[in-house]
N, C-alpha and C positions, 0 to 999 in steps of 0.2 A: 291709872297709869302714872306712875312717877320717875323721875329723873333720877339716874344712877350714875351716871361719870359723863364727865368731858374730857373729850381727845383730841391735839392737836398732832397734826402730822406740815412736817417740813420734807417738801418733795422739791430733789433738784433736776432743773430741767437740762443740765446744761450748758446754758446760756452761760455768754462773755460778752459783760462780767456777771457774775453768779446772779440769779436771782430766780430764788424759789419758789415754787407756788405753796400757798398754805390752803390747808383744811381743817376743817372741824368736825367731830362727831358727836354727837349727843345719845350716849345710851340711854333707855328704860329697863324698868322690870319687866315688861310685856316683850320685849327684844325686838322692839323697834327701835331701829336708828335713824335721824337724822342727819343728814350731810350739808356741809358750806364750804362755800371758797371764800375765803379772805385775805387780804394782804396788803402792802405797799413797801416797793421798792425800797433797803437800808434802813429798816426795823422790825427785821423779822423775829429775834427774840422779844424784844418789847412787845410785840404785839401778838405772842405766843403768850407771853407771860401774862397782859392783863384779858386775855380769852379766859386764859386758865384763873385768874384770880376773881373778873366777875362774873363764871360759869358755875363758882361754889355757891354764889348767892342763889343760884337756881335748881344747886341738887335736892333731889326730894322731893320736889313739887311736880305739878301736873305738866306736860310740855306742853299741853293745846290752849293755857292761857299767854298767849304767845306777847299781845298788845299790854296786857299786867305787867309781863316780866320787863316787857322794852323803858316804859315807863319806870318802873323799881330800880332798874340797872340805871336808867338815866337820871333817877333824884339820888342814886346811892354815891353814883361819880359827880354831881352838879359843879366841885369844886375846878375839874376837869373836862367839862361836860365835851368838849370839841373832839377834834383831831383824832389820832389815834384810838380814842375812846372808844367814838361813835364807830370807827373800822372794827372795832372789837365787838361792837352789843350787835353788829351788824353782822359779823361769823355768827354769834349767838344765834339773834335774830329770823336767820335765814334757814338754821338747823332743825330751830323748833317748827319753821311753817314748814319745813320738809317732813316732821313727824305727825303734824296736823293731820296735814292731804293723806297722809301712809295712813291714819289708823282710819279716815274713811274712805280709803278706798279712791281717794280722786287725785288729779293731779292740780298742784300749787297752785295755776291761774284760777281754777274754778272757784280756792278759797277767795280772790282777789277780785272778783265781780266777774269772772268770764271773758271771753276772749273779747276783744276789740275790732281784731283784723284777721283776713284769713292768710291773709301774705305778707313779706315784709321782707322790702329793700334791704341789700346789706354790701358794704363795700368791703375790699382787700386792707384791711389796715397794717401801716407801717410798710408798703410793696416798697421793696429794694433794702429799705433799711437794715436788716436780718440778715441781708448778705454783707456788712461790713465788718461786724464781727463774729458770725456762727454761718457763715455760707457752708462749710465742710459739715457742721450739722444739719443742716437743712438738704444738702445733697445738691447744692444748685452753684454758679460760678462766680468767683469774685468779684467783686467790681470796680474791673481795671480800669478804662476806659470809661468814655461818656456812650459809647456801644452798647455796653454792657450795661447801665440804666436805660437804654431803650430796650435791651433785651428782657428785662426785669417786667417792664412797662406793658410788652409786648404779651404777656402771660396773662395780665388781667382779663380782656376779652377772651383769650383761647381755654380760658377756666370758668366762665358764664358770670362772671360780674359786669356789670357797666359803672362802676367808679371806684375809686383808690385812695386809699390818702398815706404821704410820705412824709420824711422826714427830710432836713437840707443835707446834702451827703457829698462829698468829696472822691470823684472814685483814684486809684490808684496803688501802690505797692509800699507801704499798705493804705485800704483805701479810710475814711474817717468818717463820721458824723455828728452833728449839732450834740450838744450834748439836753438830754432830757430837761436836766436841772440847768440852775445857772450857775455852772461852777467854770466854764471854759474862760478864755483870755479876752472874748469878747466885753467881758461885764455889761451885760445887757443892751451893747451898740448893734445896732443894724450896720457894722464896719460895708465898706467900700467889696472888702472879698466877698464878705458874707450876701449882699445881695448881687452880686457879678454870679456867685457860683448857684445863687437860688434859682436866678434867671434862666442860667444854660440849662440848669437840670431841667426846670420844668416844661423850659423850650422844647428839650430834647424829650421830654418823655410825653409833650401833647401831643407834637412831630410821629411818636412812636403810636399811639392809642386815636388818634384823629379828633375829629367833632364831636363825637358823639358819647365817647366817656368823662363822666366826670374827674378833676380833679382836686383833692384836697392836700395843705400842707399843713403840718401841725410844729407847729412851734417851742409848743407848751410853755414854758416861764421863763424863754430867753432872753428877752426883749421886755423894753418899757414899750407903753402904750405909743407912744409918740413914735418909737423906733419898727414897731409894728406895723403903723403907718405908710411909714416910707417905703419899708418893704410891700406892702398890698398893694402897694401905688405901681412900685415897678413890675409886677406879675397882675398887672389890669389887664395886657392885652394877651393875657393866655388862657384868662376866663375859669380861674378856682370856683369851684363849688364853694369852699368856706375856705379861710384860715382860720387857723382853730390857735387859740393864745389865751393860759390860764393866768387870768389876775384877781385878785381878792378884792379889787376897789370897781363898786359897780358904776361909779360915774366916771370912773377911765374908760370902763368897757361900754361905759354909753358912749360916752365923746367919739372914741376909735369908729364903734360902728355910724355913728354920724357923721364923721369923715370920707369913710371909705367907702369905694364902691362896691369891693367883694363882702359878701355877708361875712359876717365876724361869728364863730363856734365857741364855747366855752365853758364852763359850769364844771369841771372836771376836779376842782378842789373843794367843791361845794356839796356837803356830806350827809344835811338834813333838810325840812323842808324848811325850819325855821331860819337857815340861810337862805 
């Protein structure tokens, strides 16, 4: 069996602001295809483009040497080896172990040592956030008021999860939220509003969900380590599950969690094992 084309597909979901999801295909002669999901938010051609550029290196060849190609692709880009890169050899990647499992007949984990677990906890990620800009796509109601985060809040239990994690959200006409990155006016301050309105919310939405669900708040790269802090410190007495806060320096992310008393989540920028 040898590799015959690579396909990428840009699907829009919708969302505001736009963000697409990507895929990958990996044709053979035999007419098995492999499938992946790949992406990152504000590089969708870029990172169409080097699918498609280091996908050539692997037409022709066998897809079930899957661990050869990952390595090849990775000394072929060494000059580049990080970032975007590894999001790309990982659409690759993910396509050929999907043609593996197809040509014998098994599904992906079996290639990967077998299952672990027979169950697996899983929370509502980003509840309420989704209604500040796509609630008309999602079919659900805006979020005017601090009511309307407990009503959001109030959906986790009646849909069979026991925890959540959100984002800091402002409700109102129109309502707003943290922004993912750090591009907002805060510059990475834990400002005086920013944790007043972290407070209410979580207030409001433990008030909503009780004791017994967890909750988590995700921050992502808003905040320095230090400003991350402060905020943990004021949402002590609401009892997060994590805060979850991406940084690149791991002895900041030591320091934080040696500070604080909410457990500290993270690794979300961290793309191989060798980080």
């Amino acid at each position: 069996m040898k590799i015959t084309q690579i396909e990428t597909f840009a699907v829009d979901t919708g969302f505001k602001p736009t963000r697409p999801w990507l895929f990958c295909a990996i044709r053979t002669d035999e007419g098995v295809t492999g499938y992946s999901e790949f992406g990152c938010d504000g590089i969708t051609r870029g990172l169409i483009g080097l699918v498609q550029d280091l996908g050539q290196r692997i037409v022709g060849r066998d897809p079930t040497a899957v661990e050869k190609h990952c390595v090849d692709l990775y000394r072929y880009a060494r000059q580049a080896a990080y970032g975007a890169t590894q999001m790309a050899i990982a659409g690759l990647e993910l396509a050929l172990w999907d043609i593996a499992a197809k040509a014998l007949g098994v599904p992906v984990w079996r290639l990967q040592g077998g299952p672990h677990r027979e169950t697996q906890r899983v929370y509502w990620s980003h509840c309420a956030t989704y209604r500040v800009e796509n609630w008309k796509l999602f079919g659900v109601k805006p979020l005017r008021t601090m009511a309307d985060l407990a009503d959001a809040a109030g959906q986790v239990a009646a849909r069979g999860y026991t925890a959540f994690k959100t984002n800091i959200i402002w409700p109102g006409e129109p309502s707003r939220r943290i922004t993912q990155g750090r591009t907002g006016p805060h510059d990475q301050l834990a400002t005086r509003d920013i944790i007043k309105q972290a407070v209410a919310q979580i207030a409001t939405m433990r008030e909503a969900v009780g004791p017994d669900i967890d909750i988590c708040l995700d921050v992502n790269v808003n905040f320095k380590p230090t400003e991350a802090l402060r905020l943990a410190r004021e949402l002590e007495p609401y009892r997060l599950y994590w805060l979850e806060i991406d940084n690149q320096d791991p002895r900041a992310l030591a320091q934080l969690r040696a500070a604080a008393r909410t457990p500290i989540c993270s690794g979300e920028q961290l793309l191989t094992v060798r980080q």
